[in-house]
C-alpha positions in Angstrom: 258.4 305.1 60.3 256.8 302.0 58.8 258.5 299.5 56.4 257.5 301.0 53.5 258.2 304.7 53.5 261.9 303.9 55.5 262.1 301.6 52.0 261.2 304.1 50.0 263.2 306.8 51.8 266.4 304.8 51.5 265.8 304.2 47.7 265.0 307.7 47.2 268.7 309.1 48.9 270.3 306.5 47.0 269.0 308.1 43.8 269.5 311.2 44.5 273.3 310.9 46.1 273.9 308.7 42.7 272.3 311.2 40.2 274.5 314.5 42.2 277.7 311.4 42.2 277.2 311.4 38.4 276.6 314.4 37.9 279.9 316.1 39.7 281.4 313.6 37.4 280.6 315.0 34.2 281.8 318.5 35.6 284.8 317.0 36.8 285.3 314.8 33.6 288.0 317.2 32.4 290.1 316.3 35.6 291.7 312.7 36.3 289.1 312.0 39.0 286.0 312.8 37.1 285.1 309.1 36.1 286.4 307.9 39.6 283.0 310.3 41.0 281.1 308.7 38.0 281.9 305.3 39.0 280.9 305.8 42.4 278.2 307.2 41.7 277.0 304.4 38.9 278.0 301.6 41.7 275.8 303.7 44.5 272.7 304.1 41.8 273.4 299.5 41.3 273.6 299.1 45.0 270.5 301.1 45.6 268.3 297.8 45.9 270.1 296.0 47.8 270.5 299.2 50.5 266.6 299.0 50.5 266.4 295.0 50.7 268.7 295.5 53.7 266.5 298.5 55.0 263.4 296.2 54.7 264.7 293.6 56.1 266.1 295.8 59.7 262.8 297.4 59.7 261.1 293.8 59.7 263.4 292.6 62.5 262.1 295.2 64.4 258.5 294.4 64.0 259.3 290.7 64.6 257.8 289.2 61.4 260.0 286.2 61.0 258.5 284.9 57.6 259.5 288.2 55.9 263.0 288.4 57.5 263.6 284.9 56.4 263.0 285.8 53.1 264.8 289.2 53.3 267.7 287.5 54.4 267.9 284.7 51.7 267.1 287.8 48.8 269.9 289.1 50.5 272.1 285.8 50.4 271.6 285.4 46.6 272.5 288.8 46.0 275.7 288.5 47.6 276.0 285.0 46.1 275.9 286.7 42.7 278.1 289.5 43.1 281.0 286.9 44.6 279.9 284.7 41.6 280.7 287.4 38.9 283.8 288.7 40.2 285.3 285.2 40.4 284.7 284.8 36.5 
């Protein structure tokens, strides 16, 4: 599997396991964990891109292109600079 479809792929199960997350959550709404499953699912269906960052960037490890890992791995580095940056404020 190349880069671009194991990218794709990823993004793609990320949608759907977010959309069925979301979903089981408005069935369950009536319940006390209904918006706990909605939550999950809303973080999974935020999280998505950086799943398929990460995914991009294994895939490019494994075909040894250095340049693009480099800049997989700073993307990644700002990403999780951001998320520690907003739950600090």
């Amino acid at each position: 599997m190349n880069t671009n479809n194991a990218t794709s792929t990823s993004l793609k199960y990320c949608l759907l396991v977010g959309i069925a997350l979301m979903s089981a959550g408005l069935i369950f709404s009536e319940y006390d964990f209904g918006d706990r499953i909605m939550w999950a699912g809303l973080i999974l269906l935020l999280g998505s891109p950086f799943v398929g960052v990460i995914v991009t960037c294994v895939h490019l490890m494994k075909e040894k292109d250095r340049k693009w890992v480099n800049v997989s791995i700073v993307l990644i580095a700002v990403i999780i600079a951001g998320i520690i940056l907003s739950v600090i404020r």
